[in-house]
mmCIF file of the N, C-alpha and C atoms, coordinates in Angstrom:
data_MODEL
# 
_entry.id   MODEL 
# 
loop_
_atom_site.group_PDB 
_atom_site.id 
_atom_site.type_symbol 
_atom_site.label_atom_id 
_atom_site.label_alt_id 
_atom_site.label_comp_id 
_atom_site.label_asym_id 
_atom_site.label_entity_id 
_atom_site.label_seq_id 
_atom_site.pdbx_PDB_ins_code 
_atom_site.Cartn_x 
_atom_site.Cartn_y 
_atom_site.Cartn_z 
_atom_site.occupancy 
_atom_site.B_iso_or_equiv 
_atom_site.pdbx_formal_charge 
_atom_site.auth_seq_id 
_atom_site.auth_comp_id 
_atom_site.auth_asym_id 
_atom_site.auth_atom_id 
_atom_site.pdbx_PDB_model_num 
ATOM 1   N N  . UNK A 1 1  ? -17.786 14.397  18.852 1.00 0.00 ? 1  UNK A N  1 
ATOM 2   C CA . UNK A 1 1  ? -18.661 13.309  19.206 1.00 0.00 ? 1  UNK A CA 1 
ATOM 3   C C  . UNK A 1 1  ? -18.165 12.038  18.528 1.00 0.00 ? 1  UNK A C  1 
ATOM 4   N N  . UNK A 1 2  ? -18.387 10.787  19.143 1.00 0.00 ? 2  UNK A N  1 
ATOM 5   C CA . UNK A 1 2  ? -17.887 9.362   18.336 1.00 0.00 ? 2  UNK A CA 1 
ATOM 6   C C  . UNK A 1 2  ? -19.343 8.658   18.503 1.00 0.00 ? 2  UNK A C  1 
ATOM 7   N N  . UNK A 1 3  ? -19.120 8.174   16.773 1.00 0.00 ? 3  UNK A N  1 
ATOM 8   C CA . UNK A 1 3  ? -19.885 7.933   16.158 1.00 0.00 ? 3  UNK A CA 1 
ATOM 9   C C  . UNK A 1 3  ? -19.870 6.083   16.394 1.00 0.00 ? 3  UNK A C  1 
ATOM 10  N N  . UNK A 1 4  ? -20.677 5.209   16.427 1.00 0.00 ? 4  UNK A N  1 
ATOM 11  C CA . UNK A 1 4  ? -20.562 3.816   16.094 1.00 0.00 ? 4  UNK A CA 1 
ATOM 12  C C  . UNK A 1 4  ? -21.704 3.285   14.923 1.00 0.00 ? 4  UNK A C  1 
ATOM 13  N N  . UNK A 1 5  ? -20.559 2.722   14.113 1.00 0.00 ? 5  UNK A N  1 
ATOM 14  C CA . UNK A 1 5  ? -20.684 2.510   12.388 1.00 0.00 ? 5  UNK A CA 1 
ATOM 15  C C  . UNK A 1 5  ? -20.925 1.001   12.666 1.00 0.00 ? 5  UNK A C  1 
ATOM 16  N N  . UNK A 1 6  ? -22.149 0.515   12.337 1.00 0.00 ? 6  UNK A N  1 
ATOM 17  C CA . UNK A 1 6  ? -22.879 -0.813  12.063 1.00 0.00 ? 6  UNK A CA 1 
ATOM 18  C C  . UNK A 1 6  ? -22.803 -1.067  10.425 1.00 0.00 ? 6  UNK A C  1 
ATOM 19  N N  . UNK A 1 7  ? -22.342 -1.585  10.072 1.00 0.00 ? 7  UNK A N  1 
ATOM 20  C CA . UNK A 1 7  ? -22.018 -2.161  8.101  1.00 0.00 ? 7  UNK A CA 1 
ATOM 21  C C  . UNK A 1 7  ? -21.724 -3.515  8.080  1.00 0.00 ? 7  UNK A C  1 
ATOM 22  N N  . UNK A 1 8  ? -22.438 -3.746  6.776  1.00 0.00 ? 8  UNK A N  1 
ATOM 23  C CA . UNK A 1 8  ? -21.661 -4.934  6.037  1.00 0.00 ? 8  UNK A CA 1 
ATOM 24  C C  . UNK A 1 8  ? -20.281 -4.313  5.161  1.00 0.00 ? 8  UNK A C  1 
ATOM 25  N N  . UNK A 1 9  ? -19.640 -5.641  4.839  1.00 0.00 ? 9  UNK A N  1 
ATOM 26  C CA . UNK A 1 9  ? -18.836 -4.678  3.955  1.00 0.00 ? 9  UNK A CA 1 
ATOM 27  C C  . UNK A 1 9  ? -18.860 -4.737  2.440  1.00 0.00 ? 9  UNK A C  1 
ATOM 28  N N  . UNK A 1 10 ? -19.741 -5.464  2.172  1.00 0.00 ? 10 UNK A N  1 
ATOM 29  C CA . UNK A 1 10 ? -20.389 -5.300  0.594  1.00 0.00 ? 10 UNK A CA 1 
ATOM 30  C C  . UNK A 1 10 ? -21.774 -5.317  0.436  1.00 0.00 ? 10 UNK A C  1 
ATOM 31  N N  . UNK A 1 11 ? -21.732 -3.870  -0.181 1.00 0.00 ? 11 UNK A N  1 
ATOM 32  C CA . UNK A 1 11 ? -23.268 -3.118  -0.215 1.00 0.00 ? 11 UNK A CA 1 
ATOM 33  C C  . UNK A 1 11 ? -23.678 -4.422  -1.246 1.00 0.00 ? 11 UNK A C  1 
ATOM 34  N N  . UNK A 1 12 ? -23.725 -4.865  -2.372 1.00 0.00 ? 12 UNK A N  1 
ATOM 35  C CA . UNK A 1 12 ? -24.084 -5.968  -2.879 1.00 0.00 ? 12 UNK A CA 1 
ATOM 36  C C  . UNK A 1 12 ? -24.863 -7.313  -2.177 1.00 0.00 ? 12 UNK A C  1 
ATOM 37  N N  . UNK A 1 13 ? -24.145 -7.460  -1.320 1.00 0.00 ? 13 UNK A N  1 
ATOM 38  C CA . UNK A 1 13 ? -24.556 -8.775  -0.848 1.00 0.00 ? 13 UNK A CA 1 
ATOM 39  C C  . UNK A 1 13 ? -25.752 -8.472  0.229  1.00 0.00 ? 13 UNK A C  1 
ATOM 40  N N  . UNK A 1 14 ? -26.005 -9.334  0.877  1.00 0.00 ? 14 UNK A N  1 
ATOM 41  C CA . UNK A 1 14 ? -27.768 -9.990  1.575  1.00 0.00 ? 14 UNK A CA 1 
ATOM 42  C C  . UNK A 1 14 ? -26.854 -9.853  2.980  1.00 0.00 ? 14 UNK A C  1 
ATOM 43  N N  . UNK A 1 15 ? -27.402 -8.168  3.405  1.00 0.00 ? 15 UNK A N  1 
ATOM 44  C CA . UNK A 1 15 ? -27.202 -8.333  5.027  1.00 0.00 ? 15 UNK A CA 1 
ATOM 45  C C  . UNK A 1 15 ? -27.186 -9.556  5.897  1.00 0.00 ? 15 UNK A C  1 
ATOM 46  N N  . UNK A 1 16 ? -25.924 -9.927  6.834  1.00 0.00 ? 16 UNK A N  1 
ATOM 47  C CA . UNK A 1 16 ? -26.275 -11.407 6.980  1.00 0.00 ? 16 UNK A CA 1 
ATOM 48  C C  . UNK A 1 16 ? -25.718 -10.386 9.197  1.00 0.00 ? 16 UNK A C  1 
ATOM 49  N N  . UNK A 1 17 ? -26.032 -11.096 9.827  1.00 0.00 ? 17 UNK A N  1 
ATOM 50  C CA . UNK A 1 17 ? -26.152 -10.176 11.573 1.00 0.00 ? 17 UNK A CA 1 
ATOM 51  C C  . UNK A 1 17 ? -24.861 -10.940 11.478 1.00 0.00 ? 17 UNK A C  1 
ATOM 52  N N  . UNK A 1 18 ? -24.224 -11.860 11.160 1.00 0.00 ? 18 UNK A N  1 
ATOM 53  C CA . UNK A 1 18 ? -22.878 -12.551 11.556 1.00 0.00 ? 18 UNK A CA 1 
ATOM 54  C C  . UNK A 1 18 ? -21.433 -11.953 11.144 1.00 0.00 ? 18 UNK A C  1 
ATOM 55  N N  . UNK A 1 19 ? -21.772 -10.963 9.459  1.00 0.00 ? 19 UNK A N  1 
ATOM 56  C CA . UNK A 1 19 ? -20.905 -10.206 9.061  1.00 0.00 ? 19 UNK A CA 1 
ATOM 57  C C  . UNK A 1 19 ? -21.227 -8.898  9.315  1.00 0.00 ? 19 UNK A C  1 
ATOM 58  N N  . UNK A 1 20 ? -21.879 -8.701  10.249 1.00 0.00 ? 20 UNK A N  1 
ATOM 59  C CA . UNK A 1 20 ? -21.727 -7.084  10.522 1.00 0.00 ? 20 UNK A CA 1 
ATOM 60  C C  . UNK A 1 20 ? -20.595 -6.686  11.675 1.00 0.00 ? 20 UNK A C  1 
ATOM 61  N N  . UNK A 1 21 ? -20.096 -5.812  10.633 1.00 0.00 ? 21 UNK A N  1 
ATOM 62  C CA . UNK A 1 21 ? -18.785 -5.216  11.849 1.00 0.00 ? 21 UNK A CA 1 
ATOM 63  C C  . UNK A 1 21 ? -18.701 -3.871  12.005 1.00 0.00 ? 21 UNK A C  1 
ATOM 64  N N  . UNK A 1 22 ? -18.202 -3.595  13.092 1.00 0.00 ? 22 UNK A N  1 
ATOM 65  C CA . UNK A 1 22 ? -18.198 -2.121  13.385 1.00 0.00 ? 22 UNK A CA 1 
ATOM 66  C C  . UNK A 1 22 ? -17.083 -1.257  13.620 1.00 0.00 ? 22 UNK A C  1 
ATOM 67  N N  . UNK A 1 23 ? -17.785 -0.014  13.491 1.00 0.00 ? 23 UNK A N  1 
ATOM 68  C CA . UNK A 1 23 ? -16.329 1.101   13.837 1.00 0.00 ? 23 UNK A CA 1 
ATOM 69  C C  . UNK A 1 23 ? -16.703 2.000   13.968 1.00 0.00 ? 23 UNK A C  1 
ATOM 70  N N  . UNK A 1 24 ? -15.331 3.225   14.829 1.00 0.00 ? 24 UNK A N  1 
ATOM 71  C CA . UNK A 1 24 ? -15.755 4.701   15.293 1.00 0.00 ? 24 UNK A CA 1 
ATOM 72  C C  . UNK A 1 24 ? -15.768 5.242   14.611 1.00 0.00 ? 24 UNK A C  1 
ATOM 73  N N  . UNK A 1 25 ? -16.146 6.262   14.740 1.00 0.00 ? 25 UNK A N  1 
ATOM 74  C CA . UNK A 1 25 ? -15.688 7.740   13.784 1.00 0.00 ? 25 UNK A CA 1 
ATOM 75  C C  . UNK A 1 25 ? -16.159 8.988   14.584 1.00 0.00 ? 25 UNK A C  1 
ATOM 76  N N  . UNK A 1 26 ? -14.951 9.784   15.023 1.00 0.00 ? 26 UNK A N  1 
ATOM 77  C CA . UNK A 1 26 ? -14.995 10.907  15.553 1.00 0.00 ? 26 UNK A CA 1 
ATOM 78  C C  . UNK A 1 26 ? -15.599 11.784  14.203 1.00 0.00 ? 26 UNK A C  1 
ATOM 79  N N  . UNK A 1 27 ? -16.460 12.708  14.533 1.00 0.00 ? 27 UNK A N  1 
ATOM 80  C CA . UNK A 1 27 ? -17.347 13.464  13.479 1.00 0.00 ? 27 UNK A CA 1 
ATOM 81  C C  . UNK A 1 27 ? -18.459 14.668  14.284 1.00 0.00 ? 27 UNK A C  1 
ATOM 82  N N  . UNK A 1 28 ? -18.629 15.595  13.642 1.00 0.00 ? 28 UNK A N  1 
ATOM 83  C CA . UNK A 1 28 ? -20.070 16.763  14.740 1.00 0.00 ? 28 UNK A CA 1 
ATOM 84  C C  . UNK A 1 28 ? -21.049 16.254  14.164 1.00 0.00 ? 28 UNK A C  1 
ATOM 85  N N  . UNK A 1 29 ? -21.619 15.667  13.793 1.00 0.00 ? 29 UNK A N  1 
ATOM 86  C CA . UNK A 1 29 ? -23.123 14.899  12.976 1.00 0.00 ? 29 UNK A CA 1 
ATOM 87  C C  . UNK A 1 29 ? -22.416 13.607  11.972 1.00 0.00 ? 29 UNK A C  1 
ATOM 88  N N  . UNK A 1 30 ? -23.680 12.884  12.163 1.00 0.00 ? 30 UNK A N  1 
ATOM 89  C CA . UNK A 1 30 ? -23.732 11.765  11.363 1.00 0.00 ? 30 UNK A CA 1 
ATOM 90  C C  . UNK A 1 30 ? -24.247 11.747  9.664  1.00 0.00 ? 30 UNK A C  1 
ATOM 91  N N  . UNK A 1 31 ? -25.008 13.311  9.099  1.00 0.00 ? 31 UNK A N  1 
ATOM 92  C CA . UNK A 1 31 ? -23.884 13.837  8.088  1.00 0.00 ? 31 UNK A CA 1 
ATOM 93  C C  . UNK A 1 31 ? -22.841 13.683  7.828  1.00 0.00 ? 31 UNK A C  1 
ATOM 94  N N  . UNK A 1 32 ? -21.738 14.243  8.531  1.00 0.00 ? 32 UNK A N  1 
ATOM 95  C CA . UNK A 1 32 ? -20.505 13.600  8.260  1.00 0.00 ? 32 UNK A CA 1 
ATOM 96  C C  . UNK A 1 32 ? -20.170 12.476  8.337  1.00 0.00 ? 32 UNK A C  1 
ATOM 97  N N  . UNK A 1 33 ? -20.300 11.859  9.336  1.00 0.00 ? 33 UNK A N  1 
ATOM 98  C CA . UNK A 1 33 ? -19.766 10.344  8.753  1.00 0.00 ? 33 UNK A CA 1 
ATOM 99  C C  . UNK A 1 33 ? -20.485 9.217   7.404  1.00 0.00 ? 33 UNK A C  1 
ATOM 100 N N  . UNK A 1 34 ? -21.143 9.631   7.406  1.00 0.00 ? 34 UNK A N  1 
ATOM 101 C CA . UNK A 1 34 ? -22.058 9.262   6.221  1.00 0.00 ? 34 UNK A CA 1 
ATOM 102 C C  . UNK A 1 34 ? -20.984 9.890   4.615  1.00 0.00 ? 34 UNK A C  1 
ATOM 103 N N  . UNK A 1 35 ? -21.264 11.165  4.859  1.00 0.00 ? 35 UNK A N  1 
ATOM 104 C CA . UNK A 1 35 ? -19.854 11.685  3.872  1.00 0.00 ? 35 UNK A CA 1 
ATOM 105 C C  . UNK A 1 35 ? -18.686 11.271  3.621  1.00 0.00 ? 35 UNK A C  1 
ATOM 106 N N  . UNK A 1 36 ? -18.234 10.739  4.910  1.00 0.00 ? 36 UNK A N  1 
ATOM 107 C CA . UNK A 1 36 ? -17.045 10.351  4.719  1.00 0.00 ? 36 UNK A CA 1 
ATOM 108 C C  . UNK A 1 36 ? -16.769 9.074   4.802  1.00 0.00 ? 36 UNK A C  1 
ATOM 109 N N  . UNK A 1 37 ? -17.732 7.885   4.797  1.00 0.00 ? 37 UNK A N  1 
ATOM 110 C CA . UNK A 1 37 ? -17.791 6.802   4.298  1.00 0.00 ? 37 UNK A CA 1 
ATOM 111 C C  . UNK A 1 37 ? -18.283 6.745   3.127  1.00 0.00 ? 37 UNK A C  1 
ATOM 112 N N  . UNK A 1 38 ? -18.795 7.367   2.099  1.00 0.00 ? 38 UNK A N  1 
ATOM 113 C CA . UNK A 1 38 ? -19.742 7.374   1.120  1.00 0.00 ? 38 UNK A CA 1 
ATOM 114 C C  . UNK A 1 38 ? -18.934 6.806   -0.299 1.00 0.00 ? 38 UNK A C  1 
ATOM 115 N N  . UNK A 1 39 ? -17.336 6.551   0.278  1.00 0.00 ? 39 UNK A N  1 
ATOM 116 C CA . UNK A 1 39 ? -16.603 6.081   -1.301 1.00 0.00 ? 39 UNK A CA 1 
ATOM 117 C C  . UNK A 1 39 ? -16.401 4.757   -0.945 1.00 0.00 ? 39 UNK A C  1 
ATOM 118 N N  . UNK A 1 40 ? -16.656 4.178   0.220  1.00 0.00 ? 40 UNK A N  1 
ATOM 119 C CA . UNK A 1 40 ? -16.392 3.188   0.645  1.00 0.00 ? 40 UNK A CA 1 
ATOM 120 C C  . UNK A 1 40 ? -17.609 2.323   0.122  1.00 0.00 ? 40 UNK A C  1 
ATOM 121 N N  . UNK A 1 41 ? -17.479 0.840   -0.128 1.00 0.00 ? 41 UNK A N  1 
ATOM 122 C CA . UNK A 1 41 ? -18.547 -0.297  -0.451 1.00 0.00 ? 41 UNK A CA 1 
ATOM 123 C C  . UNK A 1 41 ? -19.416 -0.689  0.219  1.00 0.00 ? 41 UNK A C  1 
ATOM 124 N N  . UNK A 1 42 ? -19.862 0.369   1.841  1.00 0.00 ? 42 UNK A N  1 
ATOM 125 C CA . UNK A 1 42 ? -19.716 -0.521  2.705  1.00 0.00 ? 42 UNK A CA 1 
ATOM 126 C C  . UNK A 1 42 ? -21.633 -0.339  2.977  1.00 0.00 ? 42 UNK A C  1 
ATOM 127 N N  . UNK A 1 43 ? -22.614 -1.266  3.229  1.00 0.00 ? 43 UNK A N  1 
ATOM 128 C CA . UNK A 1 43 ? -23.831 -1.379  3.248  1.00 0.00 ? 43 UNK A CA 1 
ATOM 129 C C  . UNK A 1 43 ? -24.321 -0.573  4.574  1.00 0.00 ? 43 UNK A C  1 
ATOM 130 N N  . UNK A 1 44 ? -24.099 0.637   5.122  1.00 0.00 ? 44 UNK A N  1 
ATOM 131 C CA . UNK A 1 44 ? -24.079 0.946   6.676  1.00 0.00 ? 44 UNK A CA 1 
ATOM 132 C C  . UNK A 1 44 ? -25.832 0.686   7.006  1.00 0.00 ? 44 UNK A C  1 
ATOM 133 N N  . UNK A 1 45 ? -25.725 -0.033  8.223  1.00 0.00 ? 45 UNK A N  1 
ATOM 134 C CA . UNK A 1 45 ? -27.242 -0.724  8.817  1.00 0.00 ? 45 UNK A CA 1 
ATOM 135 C C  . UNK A 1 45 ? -27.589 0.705   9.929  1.00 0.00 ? 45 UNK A C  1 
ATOM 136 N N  . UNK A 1 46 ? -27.007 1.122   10.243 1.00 0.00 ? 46 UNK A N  1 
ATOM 137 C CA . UNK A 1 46 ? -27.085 1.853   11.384 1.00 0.00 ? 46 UNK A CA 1 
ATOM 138 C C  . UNK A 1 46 ? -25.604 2.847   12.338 1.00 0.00 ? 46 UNK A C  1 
ATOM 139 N N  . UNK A 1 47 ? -26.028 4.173   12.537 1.00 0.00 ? 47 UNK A N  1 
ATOM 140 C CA . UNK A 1 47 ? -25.227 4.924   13.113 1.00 0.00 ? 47 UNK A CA 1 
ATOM 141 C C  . UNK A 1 47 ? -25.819 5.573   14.336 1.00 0.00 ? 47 UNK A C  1 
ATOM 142 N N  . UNK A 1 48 ? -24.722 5.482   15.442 1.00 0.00 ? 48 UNK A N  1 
ATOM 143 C CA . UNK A 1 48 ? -25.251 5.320   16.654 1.00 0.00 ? 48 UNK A CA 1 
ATOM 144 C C  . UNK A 1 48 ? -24.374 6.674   17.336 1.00 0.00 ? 48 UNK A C  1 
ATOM 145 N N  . UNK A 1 49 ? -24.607 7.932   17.756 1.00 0.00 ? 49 UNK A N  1 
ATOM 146 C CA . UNK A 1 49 ? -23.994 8.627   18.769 1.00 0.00 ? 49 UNK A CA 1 
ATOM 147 C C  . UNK A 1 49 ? -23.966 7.749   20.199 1.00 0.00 ? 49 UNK A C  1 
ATOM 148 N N  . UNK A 1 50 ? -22.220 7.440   20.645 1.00 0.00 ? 50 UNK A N  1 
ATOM 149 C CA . UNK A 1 50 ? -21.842 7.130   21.821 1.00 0.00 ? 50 UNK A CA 1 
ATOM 150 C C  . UNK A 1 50 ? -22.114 8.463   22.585 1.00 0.00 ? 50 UNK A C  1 
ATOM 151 N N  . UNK A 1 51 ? -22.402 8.445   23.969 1.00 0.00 ? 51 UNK A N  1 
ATOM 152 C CA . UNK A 1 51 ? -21.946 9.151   25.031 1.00 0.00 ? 51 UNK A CA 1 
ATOM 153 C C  . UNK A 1 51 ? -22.421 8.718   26.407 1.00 0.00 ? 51 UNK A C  1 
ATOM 154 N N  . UNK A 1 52 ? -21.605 8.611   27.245 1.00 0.00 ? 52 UNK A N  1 
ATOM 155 C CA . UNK A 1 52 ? -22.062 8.555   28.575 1.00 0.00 ? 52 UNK A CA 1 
ATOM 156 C C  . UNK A 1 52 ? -21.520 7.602   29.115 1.00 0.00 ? 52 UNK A C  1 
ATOM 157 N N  . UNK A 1 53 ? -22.280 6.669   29.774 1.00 0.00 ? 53 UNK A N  1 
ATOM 158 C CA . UNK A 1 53 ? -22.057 5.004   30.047 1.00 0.00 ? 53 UNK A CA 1 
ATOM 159 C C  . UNK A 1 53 ? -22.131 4.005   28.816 1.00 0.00 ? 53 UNK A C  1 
ATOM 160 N N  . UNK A 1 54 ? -22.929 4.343   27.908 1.00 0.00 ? 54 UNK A N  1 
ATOM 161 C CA . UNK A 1 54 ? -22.473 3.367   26.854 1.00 0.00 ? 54 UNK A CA 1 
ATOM 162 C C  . UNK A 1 54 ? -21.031 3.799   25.869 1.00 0.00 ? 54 UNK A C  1 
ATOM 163 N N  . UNK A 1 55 ? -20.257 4.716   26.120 1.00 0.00 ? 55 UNK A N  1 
ATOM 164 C CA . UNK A 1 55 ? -19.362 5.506   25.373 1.00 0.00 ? 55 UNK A CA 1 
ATOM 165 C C  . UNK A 1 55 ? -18.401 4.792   26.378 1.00 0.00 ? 55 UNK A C  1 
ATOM 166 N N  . UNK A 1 56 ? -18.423 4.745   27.651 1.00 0.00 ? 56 UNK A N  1 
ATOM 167 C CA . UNK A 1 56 ? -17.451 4.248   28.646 1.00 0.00 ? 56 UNK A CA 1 
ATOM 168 C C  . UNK A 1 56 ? -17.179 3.029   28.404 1.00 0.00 ? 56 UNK A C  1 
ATOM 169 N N  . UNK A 1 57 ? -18.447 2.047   28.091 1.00 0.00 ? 57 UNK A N  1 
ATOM 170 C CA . UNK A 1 57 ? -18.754 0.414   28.086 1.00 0.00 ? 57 UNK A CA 1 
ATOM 171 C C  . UNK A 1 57 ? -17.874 0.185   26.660 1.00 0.00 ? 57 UNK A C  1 
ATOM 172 N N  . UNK A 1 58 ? -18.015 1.038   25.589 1.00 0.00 ? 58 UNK A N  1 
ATOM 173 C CA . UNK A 1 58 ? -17.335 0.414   24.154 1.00 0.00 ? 58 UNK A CA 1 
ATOM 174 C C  . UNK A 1 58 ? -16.060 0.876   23.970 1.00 0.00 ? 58 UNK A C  1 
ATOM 175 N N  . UNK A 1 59 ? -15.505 1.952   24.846 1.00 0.00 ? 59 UNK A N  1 
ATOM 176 C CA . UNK A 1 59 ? -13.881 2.192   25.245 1.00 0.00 ? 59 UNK A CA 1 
ATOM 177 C C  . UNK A 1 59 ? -13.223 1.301   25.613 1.00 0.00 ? 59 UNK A C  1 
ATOM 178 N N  . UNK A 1 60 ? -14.025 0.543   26.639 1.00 0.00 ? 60 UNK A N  1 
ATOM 179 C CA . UNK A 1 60 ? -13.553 -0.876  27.534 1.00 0.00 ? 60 UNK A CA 1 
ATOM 180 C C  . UNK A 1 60 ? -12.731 -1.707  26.861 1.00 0.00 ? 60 UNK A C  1 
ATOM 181 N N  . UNK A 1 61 ? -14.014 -2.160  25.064 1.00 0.00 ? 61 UNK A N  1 
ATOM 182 C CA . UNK A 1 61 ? -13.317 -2.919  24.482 1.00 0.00 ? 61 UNK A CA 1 
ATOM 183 C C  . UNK A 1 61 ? -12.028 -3.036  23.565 1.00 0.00 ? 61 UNK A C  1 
ATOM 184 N N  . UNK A 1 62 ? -11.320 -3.962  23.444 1.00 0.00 ? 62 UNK A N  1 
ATOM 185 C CA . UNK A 1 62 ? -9.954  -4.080  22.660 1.00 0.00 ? 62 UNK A CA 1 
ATOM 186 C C  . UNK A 1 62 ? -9.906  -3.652  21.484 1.00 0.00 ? 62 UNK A C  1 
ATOM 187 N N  . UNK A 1 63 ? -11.503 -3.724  20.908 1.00 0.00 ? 63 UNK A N  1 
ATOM 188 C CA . UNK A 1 63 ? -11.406 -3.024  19.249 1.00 0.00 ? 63 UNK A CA 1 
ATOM 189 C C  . UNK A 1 63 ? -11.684 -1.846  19.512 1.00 0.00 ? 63 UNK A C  1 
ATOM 190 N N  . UNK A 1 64 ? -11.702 -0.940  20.185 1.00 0.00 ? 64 UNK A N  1 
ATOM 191 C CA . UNK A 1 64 ? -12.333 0.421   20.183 1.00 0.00 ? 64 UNK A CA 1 
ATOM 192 C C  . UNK A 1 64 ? -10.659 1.260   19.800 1.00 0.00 ? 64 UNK A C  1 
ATOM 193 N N  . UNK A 1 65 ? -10.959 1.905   18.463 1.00 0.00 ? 65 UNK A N  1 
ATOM 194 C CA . UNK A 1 65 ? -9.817  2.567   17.749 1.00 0.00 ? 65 UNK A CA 1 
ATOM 195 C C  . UNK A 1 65 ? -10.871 3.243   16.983 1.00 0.00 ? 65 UNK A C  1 
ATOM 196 N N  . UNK A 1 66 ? -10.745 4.673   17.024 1.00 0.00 ? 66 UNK A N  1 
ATOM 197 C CA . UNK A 1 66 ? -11.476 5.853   16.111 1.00 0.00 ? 66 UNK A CA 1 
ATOM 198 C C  . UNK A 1 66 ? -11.086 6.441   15.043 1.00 0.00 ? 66 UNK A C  1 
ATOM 199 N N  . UNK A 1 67 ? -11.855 6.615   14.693 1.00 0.00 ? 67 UNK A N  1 
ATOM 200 C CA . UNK A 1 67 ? -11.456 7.119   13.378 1.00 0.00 ? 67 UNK A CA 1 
ATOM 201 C C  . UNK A 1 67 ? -11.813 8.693   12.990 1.00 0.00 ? 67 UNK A C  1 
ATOM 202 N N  . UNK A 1 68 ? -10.562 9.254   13.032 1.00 0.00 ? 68 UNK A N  1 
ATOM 203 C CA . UNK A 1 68 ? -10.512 10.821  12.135 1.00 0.00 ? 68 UNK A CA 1 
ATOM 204 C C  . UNK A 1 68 ? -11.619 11.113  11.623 1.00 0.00 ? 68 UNK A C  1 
ATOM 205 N N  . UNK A 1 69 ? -12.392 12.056  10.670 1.00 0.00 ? 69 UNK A N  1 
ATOM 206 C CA . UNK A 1 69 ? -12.277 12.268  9.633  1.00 0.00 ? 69 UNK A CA 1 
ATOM 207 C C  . UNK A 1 69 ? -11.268 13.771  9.547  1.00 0.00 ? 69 UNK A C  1 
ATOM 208 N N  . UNK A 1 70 ? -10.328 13.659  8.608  1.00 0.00 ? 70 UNK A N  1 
ATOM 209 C CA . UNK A 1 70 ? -9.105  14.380  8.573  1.00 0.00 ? 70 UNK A CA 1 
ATOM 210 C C  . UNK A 1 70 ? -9.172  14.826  6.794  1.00 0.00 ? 70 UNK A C  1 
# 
């Protein structure tokens, strides 16, 4: 399943909607990706299971590159 990762990238700072960026992560639950971001700094707002037509719609785009966990 691919996962879409909503974060700031410093848990420190004051969620701001302009620096939130995103990314995949191939993973079987969002347990795992949670795990396997968990050394990272990163403030996660929200994790989203892709599938279907919205999984088709964010393939479309130029940033869509996934991520392992390996």
């Amino acid at each position: 399943m691919i996962f879409k990762v909503l974060y700031q990238e410093n848990r420190a700072e004051v969620p701001v909607r302009e620096n939130t960026k995103s990314l995949y992560v191939e993973a079987s639950t969002e347990r795992e990706v949670r795990f396997h971001l968990k050394d990272r700094n990163y403030n996660i707002e929200f994790i989203q299971l892709l599938e279907g037509n919205h999984l088709a719609y964010e393939q479309a785009s130029e940033n869509f590159k996934v991520e392992s966990l390996d």
